[in-house]
LOVEXMI-117074 format. One record per residue (C-alpha): chain; x, z, y; residue in three letters. Coordinates in Angstrom, 2 decimals. Layout:
// LOVEXMI-117074
   cadena        px        pz        py   residuo
        A         X         Z         Y       ALA
...
END
This chain:
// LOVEXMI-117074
   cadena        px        pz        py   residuo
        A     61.59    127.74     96.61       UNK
        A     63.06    131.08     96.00       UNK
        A     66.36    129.94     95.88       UNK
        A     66.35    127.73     98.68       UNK
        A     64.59    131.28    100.79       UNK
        A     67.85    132.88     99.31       UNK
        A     70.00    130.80    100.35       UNK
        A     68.70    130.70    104.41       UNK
        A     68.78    134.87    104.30       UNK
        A     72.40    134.50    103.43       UNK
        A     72.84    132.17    105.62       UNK
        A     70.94    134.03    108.67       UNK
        A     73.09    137.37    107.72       UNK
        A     76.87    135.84    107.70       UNK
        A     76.09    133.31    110.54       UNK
        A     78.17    133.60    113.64       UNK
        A     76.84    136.26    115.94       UNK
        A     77.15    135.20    119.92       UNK
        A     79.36    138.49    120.46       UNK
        A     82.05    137.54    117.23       UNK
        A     82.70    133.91    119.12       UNK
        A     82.81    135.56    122.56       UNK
        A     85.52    137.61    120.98       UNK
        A     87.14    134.59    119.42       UNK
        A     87.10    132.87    122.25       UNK
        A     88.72    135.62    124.05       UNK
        A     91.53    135.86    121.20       UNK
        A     92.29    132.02    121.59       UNK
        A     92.15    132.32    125.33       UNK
        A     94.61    135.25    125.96       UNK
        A     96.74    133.82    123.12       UNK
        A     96.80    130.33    125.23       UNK
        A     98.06    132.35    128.32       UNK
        A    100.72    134.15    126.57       UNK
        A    102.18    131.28    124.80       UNK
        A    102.46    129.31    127.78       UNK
        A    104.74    132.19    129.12       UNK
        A    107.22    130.81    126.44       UNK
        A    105.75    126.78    125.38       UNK
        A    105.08    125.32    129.37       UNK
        A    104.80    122.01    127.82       UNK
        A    102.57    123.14    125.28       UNK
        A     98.80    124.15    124.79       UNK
        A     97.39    126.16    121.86       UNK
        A     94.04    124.19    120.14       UNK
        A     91.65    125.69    117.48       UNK
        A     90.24    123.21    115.01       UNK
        A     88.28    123.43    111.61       UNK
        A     85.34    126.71    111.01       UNK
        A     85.79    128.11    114.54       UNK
        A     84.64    125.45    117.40       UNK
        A     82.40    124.15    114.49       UNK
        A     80.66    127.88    114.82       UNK
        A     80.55    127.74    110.52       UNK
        A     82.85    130.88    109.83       UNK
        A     81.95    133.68    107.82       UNK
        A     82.47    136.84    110.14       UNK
        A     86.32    137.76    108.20       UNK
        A     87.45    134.18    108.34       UNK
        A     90.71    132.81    109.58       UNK
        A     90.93    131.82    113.42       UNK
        A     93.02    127.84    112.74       UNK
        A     94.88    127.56    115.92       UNK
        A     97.65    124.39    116.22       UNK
        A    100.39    124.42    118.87       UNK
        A    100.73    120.98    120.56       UNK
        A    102.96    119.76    122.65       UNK
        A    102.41    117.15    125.36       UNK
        A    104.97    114.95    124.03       UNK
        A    102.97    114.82    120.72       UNK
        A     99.63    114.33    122.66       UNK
        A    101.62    111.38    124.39       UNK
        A    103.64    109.47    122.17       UNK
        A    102.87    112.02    118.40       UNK
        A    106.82    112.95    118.54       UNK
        A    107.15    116.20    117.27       UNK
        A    108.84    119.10    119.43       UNK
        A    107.98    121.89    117.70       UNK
        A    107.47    120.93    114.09       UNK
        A    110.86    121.62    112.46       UNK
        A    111.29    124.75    110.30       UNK
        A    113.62    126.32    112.99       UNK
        A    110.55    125.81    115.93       UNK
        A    108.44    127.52    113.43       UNK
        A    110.69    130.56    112.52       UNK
        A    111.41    130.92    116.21       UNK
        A    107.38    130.77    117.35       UNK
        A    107.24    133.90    114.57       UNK
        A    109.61    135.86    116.54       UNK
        A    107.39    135.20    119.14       UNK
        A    104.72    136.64    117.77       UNK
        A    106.76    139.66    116.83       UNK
        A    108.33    140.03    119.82       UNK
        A    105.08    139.96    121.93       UNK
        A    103.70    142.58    119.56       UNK
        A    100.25    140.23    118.72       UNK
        A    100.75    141.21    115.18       UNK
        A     99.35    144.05    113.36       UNK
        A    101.37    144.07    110.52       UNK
        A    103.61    140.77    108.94       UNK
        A    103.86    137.83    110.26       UNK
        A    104.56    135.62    107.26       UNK
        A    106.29    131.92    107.61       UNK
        A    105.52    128.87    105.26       UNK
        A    107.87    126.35    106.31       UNK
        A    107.17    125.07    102.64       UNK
        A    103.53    123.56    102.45       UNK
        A    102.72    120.32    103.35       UNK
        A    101.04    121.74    107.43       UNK
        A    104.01    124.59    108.12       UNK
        A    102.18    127.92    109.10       UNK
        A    102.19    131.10    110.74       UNK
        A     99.90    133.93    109.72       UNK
        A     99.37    137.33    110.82       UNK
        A     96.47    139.63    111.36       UNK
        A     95.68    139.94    115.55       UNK
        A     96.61    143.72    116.64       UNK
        A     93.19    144.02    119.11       UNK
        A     90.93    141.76    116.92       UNK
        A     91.61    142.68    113.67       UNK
        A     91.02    138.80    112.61       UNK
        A     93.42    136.43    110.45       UNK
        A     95.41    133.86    112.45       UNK
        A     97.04    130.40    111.02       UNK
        A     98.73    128.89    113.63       UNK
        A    100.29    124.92    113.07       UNK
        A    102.49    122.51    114.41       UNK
        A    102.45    118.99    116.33       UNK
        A     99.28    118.05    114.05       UNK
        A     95.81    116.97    115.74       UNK
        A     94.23    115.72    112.33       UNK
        A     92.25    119.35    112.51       UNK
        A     91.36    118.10    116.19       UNK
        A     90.50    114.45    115.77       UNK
        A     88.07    116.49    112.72       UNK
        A     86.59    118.66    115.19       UNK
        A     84.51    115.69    116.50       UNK
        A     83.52    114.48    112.95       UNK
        A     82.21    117.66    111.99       UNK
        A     79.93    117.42    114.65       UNK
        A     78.42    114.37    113.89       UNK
        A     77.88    115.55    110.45       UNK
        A     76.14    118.78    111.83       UNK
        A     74.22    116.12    113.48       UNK
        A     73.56    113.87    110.78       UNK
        A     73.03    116.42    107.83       UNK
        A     71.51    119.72    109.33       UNK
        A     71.63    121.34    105.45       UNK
        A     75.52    120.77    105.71       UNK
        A     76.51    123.88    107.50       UNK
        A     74.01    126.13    105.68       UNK
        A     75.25    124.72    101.78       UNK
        A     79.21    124.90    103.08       UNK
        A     79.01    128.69    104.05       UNK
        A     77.59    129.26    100.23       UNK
        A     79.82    127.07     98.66       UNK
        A     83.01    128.64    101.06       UNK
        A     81.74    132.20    100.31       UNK
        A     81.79    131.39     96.42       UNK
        A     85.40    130.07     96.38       UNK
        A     86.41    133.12     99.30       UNK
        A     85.26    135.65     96.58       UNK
        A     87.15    134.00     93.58       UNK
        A     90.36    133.57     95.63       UNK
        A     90.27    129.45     95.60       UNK
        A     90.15    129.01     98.81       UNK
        A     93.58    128.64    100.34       UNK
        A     95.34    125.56    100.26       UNK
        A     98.64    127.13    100.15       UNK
        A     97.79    128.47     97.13       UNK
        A     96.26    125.91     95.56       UNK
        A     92.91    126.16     96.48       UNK
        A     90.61    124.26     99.25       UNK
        A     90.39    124.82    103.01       UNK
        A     86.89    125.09    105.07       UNK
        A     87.40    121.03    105.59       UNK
        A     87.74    119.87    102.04       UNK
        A     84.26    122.09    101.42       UNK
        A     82.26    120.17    104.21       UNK
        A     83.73    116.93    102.61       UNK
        A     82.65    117.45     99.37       UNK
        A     79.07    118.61    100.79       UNK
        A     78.87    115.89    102.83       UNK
        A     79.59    113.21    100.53       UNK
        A     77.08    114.69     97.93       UNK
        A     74.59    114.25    100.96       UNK
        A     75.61    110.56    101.23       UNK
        A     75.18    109.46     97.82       UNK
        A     72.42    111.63     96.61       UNK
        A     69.96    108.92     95.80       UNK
        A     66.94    111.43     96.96       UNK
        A     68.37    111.62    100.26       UNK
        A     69.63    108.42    101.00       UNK
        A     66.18    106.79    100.11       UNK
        A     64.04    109.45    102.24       UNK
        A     62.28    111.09     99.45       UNK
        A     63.90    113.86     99.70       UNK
        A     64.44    116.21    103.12       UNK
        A     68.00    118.24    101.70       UNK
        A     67.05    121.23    104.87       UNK
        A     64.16    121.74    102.47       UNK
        A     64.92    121.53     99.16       UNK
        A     68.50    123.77     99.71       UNK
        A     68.30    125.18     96.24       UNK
        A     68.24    121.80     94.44       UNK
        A     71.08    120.78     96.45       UNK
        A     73.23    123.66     95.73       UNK
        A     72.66    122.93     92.12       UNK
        A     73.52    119.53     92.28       UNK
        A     76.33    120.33     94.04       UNK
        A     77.59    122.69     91.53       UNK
        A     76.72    120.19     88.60       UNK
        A     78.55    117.03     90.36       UNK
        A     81.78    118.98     90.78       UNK
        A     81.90    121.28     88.48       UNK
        A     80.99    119.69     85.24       UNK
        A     80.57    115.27     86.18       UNK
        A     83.13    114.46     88.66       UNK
        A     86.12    113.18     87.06       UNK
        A     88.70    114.62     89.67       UNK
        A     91.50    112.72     87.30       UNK
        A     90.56    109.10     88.18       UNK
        A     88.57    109.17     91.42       UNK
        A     89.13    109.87     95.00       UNK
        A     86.19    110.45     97.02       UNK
        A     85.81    108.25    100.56       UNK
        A     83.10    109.53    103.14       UNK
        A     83.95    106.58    105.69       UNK
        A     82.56    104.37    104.53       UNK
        A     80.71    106.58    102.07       UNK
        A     81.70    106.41     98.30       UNK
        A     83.83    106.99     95.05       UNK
        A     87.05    104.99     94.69       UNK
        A     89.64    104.67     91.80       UNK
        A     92.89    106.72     92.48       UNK
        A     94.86    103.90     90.52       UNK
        A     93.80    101.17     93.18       UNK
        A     93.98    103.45     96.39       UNK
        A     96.81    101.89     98.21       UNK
        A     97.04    103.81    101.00       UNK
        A     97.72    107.69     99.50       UNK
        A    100.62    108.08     97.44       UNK
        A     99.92    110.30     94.37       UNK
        A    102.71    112.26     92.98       UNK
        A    101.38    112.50     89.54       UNK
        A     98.07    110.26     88.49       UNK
        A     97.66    112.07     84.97       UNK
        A     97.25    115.52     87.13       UNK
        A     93.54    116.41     87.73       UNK
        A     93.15    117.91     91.44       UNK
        A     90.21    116.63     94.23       UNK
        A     91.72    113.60     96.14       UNK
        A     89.35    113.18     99.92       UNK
        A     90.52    110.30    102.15       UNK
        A     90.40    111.51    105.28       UNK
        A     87.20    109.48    107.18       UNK
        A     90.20    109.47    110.56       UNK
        A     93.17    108.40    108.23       UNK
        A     92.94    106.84    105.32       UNK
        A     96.75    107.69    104.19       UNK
        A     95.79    110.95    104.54       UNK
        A     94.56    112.95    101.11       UNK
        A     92.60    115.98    103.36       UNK
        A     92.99    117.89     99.73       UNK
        A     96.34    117.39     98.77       UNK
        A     97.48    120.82     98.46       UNK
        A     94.32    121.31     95.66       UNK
        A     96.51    122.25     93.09       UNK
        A     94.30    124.84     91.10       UNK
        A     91.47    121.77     91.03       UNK
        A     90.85    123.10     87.58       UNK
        A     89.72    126.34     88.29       UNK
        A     87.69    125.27     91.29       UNK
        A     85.97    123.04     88.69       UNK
        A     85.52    126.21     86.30       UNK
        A     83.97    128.18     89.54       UNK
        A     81.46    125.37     89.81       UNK
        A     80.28    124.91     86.36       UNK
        A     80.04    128.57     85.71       UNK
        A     78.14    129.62     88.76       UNK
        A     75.86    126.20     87.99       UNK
        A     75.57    127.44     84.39       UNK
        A     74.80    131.24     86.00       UNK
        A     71.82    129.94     88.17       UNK
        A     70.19    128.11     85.67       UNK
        A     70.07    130.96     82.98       UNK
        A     69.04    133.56     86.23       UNK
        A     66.55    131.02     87.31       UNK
        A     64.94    130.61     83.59       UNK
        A     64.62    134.48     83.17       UNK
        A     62.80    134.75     86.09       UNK
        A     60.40    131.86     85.87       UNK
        A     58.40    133.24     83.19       UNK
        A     58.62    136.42     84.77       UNK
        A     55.41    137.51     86.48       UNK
        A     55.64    137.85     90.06       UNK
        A     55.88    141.92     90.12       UNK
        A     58.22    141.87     87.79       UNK
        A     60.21    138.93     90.27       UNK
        A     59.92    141.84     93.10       UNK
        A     63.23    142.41     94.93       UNK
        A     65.16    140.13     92.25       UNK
        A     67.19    137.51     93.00       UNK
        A     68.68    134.31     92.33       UNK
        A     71.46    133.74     94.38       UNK
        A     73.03    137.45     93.63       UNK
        A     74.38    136.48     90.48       UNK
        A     76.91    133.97     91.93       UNK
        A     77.17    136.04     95.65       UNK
        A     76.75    139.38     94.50       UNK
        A     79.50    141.67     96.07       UNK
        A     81.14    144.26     98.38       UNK
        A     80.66    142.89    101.98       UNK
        A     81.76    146.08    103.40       UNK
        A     84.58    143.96    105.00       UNK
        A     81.71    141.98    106.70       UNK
        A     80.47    144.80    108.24       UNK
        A     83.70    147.00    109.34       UNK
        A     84.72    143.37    110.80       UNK
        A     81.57    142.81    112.98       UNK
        A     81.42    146.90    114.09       UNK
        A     85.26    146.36    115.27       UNK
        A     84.38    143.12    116.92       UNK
        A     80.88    144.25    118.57       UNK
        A     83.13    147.73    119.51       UNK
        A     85.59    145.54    121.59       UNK
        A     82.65    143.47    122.98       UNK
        A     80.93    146.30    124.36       UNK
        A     84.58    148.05    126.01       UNK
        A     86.31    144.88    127.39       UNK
        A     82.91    142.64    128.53       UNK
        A     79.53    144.59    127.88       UNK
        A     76.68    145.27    125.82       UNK
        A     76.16    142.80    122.79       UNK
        A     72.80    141.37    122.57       UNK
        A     72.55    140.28    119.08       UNK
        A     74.77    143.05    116.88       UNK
END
């Protein structure tokens, strides 16, 4: 029970507040204006941690441009390399940046990032792509389905954050890919499935099984994981993704919208995601046998969770001051800072 209390604090302190998605929402809606100045058959659409209200208060804001031609008939008008160089100059030349705006025509998605001038927040902005949008929905009827899911993929999202791991561009795995793997776990977890076991309750046991599934069981070399329906499947017969290399171990997730689509393709450093999860399994379980034959002064003020989350949040904090600053000067006071 400790852990699972440790893990709903966390949760309750890096939550959303209502005045960081007012601000959010104000970023992506004055962003939306501007671009139309320049894309009039275009619209600007956030997808992934934002409208599902899971990000942690530093996170990225994932914004796609979409054209209505795309919406109509999915032909592309701004997805070629030159589109996306030219949208960068945008950005430049409208001054939204605070510092770089750097271009990755190179990844499998093609993306702009920069840091917002006013906000102070990350931006990835893509191209003629609604998988993120046709997601949007799905997330919500996992929210609705699994009510643990949010609360175990902000752990599991903060543990790869700290250790760099991610970032699909840089091998790592995106916000998505995190709720997939949670969600599947909740699928197949005998426990769950058969109603013995409530997952919203019992948080700490599924963090650990979490961490033991995918860091030290799942055989990421052989088997692609399916969520729709629900199950494991062998790489080797999966028909529909093309694999570039078979003998190279990385996360494969059919997309539950498109089954050609491998949501963790770009999961390149699937080793050292696997290391993250073992060693943070292997961490709890010593921290949680020191302590349980610990009497409970002695268990005062100590905790579990710390020795996987323990950190320097100060970027938390400077992040929600700026954003609660700008709530109070452009709209008014913030109720819940």
């Amino acid at each position: 029970m400790m852990l699972h209390k440790e893990i709903m604090d966390f949760y309750h302190h890096v939550k959303p507040r209502k005045f960081e998605q007012v601000i959010r929402t104000k970023l992506v809606n004055d962003l939306r204006s501007t671009f139309r100045k320049r894309y009039r058959d275009a619209d600007i659409h956030t997808f992934g941690s934002f409208p599902a209200g899971l990000y942690l208060p530093t996170s990225d804001v994932d914004l796609v441009l979409v054209s209505d031609d795309y919406m109509r008939s999915g032909y592309p008008v701004y997805g070629a390399k030159n589109a996306v160089r030219r949208c960068a100059d945008f950005v430049r030349q409208q001054k939204l940046n605070l510092d770089v705006v750097e271009v990755i025509t190179g990844a499998k998605v093609p993306l702009v990032k920069y840091v917002d001038k006013i906000t102070g927040l990350k931006v990835d902005m893509s191209f003629e792509n609604d998988t993120g949008l046709i997601a949007n929905k799905t997330f919500q009827d996992w929210k609705a389905q699994f009510p643990a899911m949010p609360i175990l993929v902000t752990i599991v999202k903060q543990l790869l954050a700290m250790r760099g791991l991610n970032e699909p561009v840089n091998g790592g795995i995106g916000g998505f890919s995190v709720t997939c793997l949670v969600v599947s776990l909740l699928q197949n977890m005998p426990q769950i499935q058969s109603g013995t076991m409530v997952p919203e309750h019992h948080l700490g046991e599924v963090l650990m099984e979490f961490l033991d599934l995918y860091g030290n069981q799942f055989n990421t070399l052989t088997t692609a994981i399916s969520l729709n329906p629900p199950g494991y499947i062998s790489k080797a017969a999966n028909r529909n993704v093309v694999y570039k290399n078979l003998n190279q171990p990385k996360f494969s997730i059919i997309d539950p919208n498109r089954s050609d689509n491998d949501i963790a393709g770009g999961s390149s450093n699937t080793r050292a995601i696997q290391a993250c999860f073992s060693a943070a399994y292997n961490a709890l379980q010593q921290r949680m046998g020191e302590l349980q034959y610990s009497d409970l002064e002695a268990r005062r003020n100590q905790s579990i969770l710390g020795c996987i989350l323990e950190g320097n949040y100060i970027s938390f904090k400077l992040q929600r001051e700026h954003l609660a600053h700008l709530h109070e000067r452009l709209i008014g006071p913030c109720e819940d800072f």
